[in-house]
LUMKOL-32815 format. One record per atom (N, C-alpha, C): residue in three letters; x, y negated, z. Coordinates in pm, whole numbers, plus 50000, padded with zeros to 5 digits. Each point is the difference from the previous one (the first is absolute). Last residue first. Example, Ala and Ser with C-alpha at 12.3 -4.5 7.8 and 13.67 -1.06 7.14 Angstrom:
BEGIN
SER512855022550708 SER500824988150006 SER499234989150073 ALA500295057249993 ALA499114988150000 ALA500904988050000 
//
This chain:
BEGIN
UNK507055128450612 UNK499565007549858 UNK499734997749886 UNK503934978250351 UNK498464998849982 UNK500015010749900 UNK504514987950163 UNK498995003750090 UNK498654996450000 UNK502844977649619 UNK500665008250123 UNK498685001250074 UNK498784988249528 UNK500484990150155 UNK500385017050090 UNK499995007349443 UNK499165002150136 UNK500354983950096 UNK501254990749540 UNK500155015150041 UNK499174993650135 UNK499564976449496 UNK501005006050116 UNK500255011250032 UNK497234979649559 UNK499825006650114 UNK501655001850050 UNK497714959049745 UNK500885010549955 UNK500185004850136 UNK496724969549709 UNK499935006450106 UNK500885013650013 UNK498634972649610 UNK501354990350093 UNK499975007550121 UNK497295016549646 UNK501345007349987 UNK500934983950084 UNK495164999450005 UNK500605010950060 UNK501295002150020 UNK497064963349788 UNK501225001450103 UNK500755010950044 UNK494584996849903 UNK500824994949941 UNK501474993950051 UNK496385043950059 UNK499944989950028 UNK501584995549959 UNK498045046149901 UNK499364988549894 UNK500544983350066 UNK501115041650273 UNK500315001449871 UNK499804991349886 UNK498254994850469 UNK500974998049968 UNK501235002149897 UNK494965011250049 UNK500614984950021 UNK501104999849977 UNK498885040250034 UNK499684996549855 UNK500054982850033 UNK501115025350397 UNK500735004049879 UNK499994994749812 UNK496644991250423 UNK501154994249991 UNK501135004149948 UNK495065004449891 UNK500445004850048 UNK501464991050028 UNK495054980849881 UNK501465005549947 UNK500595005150112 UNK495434978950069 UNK499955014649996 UNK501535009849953 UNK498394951650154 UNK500065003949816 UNK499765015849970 UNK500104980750455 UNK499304988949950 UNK499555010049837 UNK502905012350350 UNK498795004750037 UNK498854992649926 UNK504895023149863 UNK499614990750024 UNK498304998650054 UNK502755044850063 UNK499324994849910 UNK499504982650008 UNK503865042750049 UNK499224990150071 UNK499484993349886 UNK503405036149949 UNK498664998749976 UNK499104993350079 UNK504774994249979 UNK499784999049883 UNK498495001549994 UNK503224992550374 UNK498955003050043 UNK499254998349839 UNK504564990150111 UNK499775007050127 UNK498615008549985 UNK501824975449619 UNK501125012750042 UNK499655005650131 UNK497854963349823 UNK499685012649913 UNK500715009250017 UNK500984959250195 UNK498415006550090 UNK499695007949935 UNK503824977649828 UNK500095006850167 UNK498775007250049 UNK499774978749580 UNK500605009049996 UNK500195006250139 UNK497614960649992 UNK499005016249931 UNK500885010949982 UNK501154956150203 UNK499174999750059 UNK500115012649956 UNK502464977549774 UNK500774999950096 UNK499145008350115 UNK498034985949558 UNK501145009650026 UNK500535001950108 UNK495274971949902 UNK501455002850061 UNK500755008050029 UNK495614991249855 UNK500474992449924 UNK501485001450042 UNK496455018350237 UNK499595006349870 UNK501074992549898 UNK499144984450452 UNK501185009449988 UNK499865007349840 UNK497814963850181 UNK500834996349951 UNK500575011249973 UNK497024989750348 UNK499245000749859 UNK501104997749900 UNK499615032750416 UNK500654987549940 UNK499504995949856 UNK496485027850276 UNK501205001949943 UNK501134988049923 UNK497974980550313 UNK499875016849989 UNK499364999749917 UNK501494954450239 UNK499485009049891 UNK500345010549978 UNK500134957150383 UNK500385014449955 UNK499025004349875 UNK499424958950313 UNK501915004550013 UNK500385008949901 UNK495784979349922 UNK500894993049985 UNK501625002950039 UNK496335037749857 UNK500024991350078 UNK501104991549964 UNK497695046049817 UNK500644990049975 UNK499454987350074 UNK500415063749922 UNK499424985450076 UNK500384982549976 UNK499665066249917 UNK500364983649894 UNK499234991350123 UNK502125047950091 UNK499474993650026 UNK499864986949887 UNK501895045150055 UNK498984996349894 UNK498774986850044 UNK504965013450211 UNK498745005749991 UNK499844992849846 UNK502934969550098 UNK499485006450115 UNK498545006349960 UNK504234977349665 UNK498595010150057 UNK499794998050124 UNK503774973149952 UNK499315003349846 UNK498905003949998 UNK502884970850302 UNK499075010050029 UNK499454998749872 UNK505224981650148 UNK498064996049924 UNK499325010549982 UNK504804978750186 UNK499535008450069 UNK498424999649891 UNK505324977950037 UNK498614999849934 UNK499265012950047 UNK505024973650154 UNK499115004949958 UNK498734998349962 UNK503794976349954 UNK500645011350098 UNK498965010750025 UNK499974960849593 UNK499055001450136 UNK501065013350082 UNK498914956349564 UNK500925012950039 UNK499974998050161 UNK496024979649785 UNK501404999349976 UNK500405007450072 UNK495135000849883 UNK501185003249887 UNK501224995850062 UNK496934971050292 UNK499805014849918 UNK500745002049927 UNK500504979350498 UNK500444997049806 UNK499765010849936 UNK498734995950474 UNK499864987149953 UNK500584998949861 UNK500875034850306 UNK499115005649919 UNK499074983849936 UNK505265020050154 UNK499154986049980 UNK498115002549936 UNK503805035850264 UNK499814994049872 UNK498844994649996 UNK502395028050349 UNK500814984449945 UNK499325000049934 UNK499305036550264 UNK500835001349908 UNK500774988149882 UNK496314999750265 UNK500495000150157 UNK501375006249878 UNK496114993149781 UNK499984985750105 UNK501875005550074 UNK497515033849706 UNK500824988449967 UNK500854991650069 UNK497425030050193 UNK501385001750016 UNK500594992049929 UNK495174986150102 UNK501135001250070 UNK501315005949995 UNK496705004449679 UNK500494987949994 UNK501254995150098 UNK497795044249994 UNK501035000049879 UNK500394982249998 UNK496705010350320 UNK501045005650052 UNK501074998849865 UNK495744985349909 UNK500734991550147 UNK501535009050003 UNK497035018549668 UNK500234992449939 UNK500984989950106 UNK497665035150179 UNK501365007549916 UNK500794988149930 UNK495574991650189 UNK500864999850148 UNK501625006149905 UNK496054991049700 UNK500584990450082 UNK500784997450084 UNK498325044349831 UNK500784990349889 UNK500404989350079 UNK498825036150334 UNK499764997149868 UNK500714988749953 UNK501895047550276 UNK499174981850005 UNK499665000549856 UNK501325042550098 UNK498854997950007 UNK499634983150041 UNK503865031649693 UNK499614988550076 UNK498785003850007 UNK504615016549798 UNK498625003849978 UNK499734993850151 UNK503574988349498 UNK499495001650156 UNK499305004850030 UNK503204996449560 UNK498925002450060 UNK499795001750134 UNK503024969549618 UNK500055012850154 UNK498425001550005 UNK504134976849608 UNK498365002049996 UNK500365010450144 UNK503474967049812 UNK499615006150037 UNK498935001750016 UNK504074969749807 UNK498754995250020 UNK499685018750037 UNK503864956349971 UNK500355014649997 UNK498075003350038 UNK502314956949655 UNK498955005350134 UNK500555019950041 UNK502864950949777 UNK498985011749983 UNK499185000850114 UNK501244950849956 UNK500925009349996 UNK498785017949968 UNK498694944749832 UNK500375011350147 UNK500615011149979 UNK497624955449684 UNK501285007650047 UNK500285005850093 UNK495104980249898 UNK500984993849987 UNK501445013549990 UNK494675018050113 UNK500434983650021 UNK501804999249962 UNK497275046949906 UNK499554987550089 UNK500824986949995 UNK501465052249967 UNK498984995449950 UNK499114986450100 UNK505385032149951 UNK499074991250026 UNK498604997349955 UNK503095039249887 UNK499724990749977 UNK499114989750092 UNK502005045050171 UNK499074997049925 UNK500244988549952 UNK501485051450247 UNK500844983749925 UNK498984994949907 UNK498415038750390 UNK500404997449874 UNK500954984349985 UNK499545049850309 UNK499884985050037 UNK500224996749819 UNK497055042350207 UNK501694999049957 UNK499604983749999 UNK496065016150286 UNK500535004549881 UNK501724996650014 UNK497025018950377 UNK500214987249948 UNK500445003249854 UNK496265018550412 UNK500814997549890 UNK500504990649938 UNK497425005150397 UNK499955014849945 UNK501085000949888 UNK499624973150466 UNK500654993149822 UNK499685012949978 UNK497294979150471 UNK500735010549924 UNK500004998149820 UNK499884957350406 UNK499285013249917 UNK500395011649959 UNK501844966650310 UNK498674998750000 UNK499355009549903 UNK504615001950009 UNK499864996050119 UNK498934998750042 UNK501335000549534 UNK500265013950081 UNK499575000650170 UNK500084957249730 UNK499415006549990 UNK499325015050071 UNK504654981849979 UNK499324988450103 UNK498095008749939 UNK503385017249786 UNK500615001850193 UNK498594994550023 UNK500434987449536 UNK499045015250083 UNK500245004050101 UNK502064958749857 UNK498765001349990 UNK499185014650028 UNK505114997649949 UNK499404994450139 UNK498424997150039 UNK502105016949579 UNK500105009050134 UNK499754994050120 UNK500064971849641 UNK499095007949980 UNK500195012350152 UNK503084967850008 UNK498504993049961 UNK498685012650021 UNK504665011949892 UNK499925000450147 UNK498584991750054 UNK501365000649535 UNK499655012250007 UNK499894999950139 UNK500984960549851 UNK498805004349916 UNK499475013450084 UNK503544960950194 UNK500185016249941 UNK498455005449983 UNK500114948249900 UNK500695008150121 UNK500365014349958 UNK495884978449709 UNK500934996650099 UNK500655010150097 UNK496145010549737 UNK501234992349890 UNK500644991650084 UNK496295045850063 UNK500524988150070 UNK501214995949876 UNK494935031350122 UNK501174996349920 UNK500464988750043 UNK496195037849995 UNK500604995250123 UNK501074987949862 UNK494215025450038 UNK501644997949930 UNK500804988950073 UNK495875040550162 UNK500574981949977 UNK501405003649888 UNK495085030750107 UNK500934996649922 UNK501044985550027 UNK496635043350314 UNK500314981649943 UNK500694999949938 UNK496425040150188 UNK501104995049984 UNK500404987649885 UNK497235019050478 UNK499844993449872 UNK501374998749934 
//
């Protein structure tokens, strides 16, 4: 199956954050792909520093719930408080797609129900995987992310050392 997460961190070394989130990943699943790292505006709660933010594709046969445990756990084990929403975090880990699956529970919603609204989310994920198709709306993720609002705060980087 393949999975959409977005990664992103605003603490500490941003970029060693992120490279450290797909080590740790890499380890239980296979990363088919990552994108370039972006510089993002914050979105959410009060004054915080940037965001360095990334779209990866995985390919997985757990399901949602057990993928949803394990991404909590590297949080967990990477320092960050999952007791404060929106505040600046070492990391973020959020399952965009999985499949064409739509499901909605109290831990989890598929397809994020948010991502249709978040630059930080559509450009990275339009650069890995443009003809995916949201599973709800039927939009492609190229034409999301062309029309979605913010764009131009999403300013593309460069690769992470030793990933595709």
């Amino acid at each position: 199956m393949e999975v959409y997460l977005s990664l992103g961190s605003n603490l500490g070394d941003r970029r060693a954050n992120l490279k450290e989130a797909l080590r740790l990943l890499g380890e239980s699943l296979e990363v088919a792909s990552v994108s370039l790292v972006y510089d993002t505006e914050p979105v959410g709660v009060g004054e915080q520093p940037r965001f360095l933010n990334l779209m990866c594709c995985i390919n997985t046969d757990i399901g949602p719930m057990q993928l949803l445990s394990l991404i909590k756990g590297i949080e967990s084990s990477m320092g960050r408080d999952l007791s404060l929403r929106n505040a600046p975090r070492v990391i973020d880990i959020d399952i965009i797609l999985y499949g064409d699956t739509i499901m909605k529970s109290p831990e989890l919603i598929i397809p994020h129900p948010r991502m249709r609204e978040r630059a930080f989310v559509l450009v990275p994920f339009a650069e890995i995987a443009p003809e995916v198709v949201h599973p709800i709306t039927g939009e492609r993720i190229d034409d999301l992310a062309t029309r979605v609002e913010g764009r131009d705060g999403v300013v593309k980087k460069r690769r992470l050392e030793g990933n595709r």
